[in-house]
N, C-alpha and C positions, 0 to 999 in steps of 0.2 A: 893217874893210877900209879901206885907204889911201882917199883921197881922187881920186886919179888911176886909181884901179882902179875906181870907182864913175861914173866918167864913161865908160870904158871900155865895163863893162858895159851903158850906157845908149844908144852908140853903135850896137854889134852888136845892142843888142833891136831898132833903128829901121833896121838894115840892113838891105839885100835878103837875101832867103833863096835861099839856092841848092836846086837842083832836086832833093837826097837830102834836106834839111828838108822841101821840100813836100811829098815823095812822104811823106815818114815821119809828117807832120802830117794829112794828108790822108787817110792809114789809120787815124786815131781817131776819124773823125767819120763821118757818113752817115746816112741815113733811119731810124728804127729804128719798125717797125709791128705788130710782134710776128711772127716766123716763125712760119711755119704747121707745122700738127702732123699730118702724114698716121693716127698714133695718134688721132688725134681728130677723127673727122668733123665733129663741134659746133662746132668753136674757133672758126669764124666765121660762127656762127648770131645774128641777134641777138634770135630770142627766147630761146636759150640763156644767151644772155650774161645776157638779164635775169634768168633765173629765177636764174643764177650771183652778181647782183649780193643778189639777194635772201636767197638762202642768205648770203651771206658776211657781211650785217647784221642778220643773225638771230638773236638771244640764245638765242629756245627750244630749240635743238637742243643747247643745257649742261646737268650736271644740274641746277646753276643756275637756270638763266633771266635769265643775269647774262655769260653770256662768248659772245662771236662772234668771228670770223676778226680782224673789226676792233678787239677786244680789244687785239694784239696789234699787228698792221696797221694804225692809225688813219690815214685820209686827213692829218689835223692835221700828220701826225709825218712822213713822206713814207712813207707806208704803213709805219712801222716803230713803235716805242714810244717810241724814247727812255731804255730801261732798262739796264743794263748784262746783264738777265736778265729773261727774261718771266713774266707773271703771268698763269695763267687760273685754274683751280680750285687750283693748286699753284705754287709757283715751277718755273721752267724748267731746264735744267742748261747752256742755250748762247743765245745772242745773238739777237734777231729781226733778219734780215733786211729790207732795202726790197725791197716787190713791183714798184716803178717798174720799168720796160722787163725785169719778170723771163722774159717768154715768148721775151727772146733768149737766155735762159742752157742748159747744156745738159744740165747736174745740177740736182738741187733738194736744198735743207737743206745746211749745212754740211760734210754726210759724203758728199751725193751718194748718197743711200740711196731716193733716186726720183729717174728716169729720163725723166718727163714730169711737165709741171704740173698735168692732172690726178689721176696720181696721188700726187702730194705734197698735194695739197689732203684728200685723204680722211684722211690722218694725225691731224691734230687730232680729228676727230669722237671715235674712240675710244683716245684717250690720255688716263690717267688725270690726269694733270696738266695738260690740256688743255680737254677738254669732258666727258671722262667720261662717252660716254655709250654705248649699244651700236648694232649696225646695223639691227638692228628696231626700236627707238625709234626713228632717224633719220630709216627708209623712215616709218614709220608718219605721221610728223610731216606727211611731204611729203604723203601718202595724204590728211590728213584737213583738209590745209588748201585748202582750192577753190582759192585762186589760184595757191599751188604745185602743186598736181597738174595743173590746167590746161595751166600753161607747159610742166611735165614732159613732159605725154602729146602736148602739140602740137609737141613736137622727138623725143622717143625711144618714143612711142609706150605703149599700156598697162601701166601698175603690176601686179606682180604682182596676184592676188586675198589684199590682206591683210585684205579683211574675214571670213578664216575664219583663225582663233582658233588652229583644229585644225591647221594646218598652217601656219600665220605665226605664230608669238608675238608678243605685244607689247613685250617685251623680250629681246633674242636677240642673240649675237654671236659669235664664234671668238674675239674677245681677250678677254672676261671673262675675271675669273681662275677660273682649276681649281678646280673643284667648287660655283663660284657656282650660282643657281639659272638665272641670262642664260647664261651658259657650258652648261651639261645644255642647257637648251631649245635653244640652236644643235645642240646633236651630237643629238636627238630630232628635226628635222627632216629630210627625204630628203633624197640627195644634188642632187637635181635642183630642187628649192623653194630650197637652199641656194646653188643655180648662177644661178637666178634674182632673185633678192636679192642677190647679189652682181652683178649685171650692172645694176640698179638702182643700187645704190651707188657701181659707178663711173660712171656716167650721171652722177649728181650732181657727183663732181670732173671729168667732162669740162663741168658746164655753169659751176662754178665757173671755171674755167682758162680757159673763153669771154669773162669778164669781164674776167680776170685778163688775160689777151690785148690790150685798149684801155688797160692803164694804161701808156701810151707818152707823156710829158710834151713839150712844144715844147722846140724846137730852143733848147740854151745860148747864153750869150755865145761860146763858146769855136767853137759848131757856125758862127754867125752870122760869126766869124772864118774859119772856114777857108770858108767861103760866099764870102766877099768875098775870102779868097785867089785862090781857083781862076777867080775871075773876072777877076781884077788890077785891083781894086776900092782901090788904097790908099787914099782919102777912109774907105773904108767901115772897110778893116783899122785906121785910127787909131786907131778908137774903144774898139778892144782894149788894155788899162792894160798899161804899159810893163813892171811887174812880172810880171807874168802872161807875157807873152811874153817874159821872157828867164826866169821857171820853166820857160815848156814847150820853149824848145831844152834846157834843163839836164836835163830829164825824156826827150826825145827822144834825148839824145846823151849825156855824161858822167854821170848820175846812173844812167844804166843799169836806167831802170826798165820801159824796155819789155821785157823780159826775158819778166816776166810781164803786165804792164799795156800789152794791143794791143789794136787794132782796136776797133769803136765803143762798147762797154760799157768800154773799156779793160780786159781780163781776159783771161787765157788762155783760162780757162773750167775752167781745170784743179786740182789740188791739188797741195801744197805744204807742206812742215814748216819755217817759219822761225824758230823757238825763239822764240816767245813765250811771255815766262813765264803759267804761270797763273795766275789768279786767286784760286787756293787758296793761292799758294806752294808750293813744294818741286818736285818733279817731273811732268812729266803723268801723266795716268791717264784719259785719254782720247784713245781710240784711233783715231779718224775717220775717214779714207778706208778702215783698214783690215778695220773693221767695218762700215761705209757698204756695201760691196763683198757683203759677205755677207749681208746685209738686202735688198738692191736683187733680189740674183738669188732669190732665196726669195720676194719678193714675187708675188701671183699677179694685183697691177695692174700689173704693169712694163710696159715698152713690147712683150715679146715672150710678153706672154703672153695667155689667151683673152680678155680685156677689151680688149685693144685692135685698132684698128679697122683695124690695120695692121703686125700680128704678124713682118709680116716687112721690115719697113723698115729702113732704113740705121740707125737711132738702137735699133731692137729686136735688131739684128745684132751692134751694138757693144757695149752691155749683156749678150749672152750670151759674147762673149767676153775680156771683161774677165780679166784677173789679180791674183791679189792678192798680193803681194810686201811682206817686210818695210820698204822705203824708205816705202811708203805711211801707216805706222803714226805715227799723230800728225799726220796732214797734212790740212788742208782748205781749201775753196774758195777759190779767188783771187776775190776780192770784185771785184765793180763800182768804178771810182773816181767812178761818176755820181749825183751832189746827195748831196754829202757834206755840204752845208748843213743836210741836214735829217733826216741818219743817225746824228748820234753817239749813244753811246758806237759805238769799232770793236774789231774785230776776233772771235774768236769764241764771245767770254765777254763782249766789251763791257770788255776790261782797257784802255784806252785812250780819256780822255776825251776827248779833241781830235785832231785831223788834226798839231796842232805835236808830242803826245805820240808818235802815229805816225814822224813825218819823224824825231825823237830818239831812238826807237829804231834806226830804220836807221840814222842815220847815224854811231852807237856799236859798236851788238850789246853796248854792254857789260852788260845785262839779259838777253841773248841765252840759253836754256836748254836747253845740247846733251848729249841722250839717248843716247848709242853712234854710229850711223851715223845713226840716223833724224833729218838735217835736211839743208840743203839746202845743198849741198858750194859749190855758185857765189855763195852770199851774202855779199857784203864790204859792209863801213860805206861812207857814201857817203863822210863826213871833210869835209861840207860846212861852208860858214861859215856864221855866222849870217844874213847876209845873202842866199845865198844858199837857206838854210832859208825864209828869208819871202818870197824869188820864188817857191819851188817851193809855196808854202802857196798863193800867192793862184793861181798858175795854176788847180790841182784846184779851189778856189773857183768858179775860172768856169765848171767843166764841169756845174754845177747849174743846174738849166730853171726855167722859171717856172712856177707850182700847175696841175694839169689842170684841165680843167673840172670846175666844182661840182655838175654832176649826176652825177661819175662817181665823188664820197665821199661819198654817200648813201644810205640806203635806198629803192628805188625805189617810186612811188606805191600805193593801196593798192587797184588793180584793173588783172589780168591787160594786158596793153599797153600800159599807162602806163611812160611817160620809157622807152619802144620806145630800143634802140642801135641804132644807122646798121651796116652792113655796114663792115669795114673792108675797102681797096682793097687 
């Protein structure tokens, strides 16, 4: 880039901003405290939360004794792994996501095949490449450990009676595979022991999702900027790097990334096919939203069905009406663009090791991998220069916070109320 054009640029980043920048700036940031989930009376319990923090660093519930939530989710990683594919008992076949500020998202997993973060938490337990494990082991675990049954029955009240053999197994599930002997002993149970044990089981992803609810990280460089905006703070605004601020007019206005990267997660919240190639080469063969769609309404934890706590709320309403349409086929979540520091690999193989690999794909498609109709008609190359590639790098750079508190990536102590969470406000 000429020499008189890079002064330029340096000009306009220390200009005043007019009043469609602020507003447009002004809508990516905000409080984020985890919204509340009328599906789940627990979410802001905090002996819930504890017992949620306790599951979630609990190796025993693999068949292992070797894989826990934070397996995959390590605090270290920003709740994510750092893999371009996850590892519990199996490899994985898609990306770990960061759990930071996940209780503002609106789908869960990549396909949006859970509709609350309760019940996307209960996925792992009985996924064979996950934890492998059944839902009678699970309940039994919590049964026979004092400090988890404790926490359990002093937020949701008594455990089924699974000290009778005759009518609890010890090992029991509906996903077992066909003709296991876990698999018979679920369909050997009455329907009503089986309604019961399952309303346990999601107790457990409502108290995990309690936890999950406080990983809300402080406020970025980028939050602290638009703080000192709204205030007309320029002493304060300085201290925001020049690059960064002429990334995020280019991200607000000509880069045209708010399209789908809005509001305080930066995300639609929605799904999307923008021909990334896969990770295998050749074609997809992963079908995402449009089998996400079909998972979610079959589920019997969704938001509208008898486990939740609020069957017929706005978010249980919209899950039963959902459609599923060939456009959706190959499409999934529009990712968070918040603490990209501490998320890579992106995308949702993890085909993308760096945030620069990301910005070069957009601003080519020439990698771009279009199926028929299924991608996304409005997507053009950005045709950025380089220089302008490395404003747009350092902005999203800054929308990463600084590490949550150190008791909230831990196991919690090793008697019932210890390291108690605070109520969130």
């Amino acid at each position: 880039m000429p020499v008189t054009v890079v002064i330029l640029s340096c000009l306009l980043a220390a200009s005043p901003l007019t009043d469609t920048q602020k507003r447009r700036i002004a809508g990516l940031s905000g409080a984020m405290q985890g919204t509340p989930d009328p599906t789940n009376e627990a979410w802001n319990d905090p002996t819930a939360a504890l017992l949620g923090q306790r599951l979630f660093f609990d190796t025993g519930f693999s068949l292992n004794n070797q894989v826990s939530c934070a397996t995959c989710h390590d605090p270290a990683m920003g709740f994510a792994d750092g893999k371009p594919l996850p590892t519990g008992l199996a490899k994985g076949s898609r990306h770990t996501p960061s759990l930071l500020n996940v209780a503002e998202h609106r789908w869960f997993f990549w396909d949006g095949r859970a509709d609350t973060l309760w019940s996307q938490a209960l996925h792992p337990f009985e996924r064979a490449e996950e934890f492998g494990s059944n839902r009678m082991a699970v309940l039994n675990r919590v049964h026979d450990d004092p400090i988890l049954r404790t926490e359990y029955e002093t937020v949701f009240g008594p455990l089924p009676p699974l000290d009778d053999h005759s009518r609890f197994p010890e090992n029991a599930g509906p996903h077992a595979p066909s003709g296991s002997r876990e698999h018979d002993a679920w369909q050997m149970m009455t329907p009503a022991d089986q309604q019961a044990c399952d309303r346990a089981f999601s107790n457990l992803g409502k108290a995990i999702a309690a936890y999950e609810h406080r990983l809300v990280p402080p406020p970025s460089s980028f939050d602290l900027f638009v703080t000192a905006m709204l205030a007309d703070d320029h002493k304060a605004m300085a201290a925001y790097p020049d690059d960064a601020r002429r990334g995020l007019l280019m991200f607000i206005d000509e880069a045209g990334c708010r399209q789908c990267h809005y509001g305080q997660l930066l995300s639609d919240l929605e799904f999307h096919n923008t021909g990334v190639p896969p990770s295998h080469g050749g074609l997809p063969r992963d079908a995402g939203r449009w089998e996400g769609i079909k998972l979610l309404q079959a589920n019997p934890f969704r938001a509208s069905g008898e486990f939740s706590d609020d069957p017929e709320s706005i978010r249980a309403l919209s899950t039963d009406s959902l459609a599923r349409n060939s456009e959706l086929w190959g499409a999934f979540r529009t990712p968070s663009l918040r603490n990209l520091n501490q998320t890579a690999p992106y995308m949702h193989q993890g085909q993308f090791k760096s945030i620069r690999e990301v910005l070069d794909f957009y601003n080519t498609l020439d990698t771009m991998v279009v199926l028929d109709h299924h991608q996304e008609t409005v997507l053009k190359p950005l045709g950025l220069t380089e220089t302008q590639l490395e404003d747009l790098e350092s902005f999203l750079m800054t929308l990463s916070s600084p590490k949550l508190p150190a008791e909230l990536g831990r196991k919690p102590g090793s008697s019932p109320g210890i390291d108690q969470i605070e109520t969130v406000d």
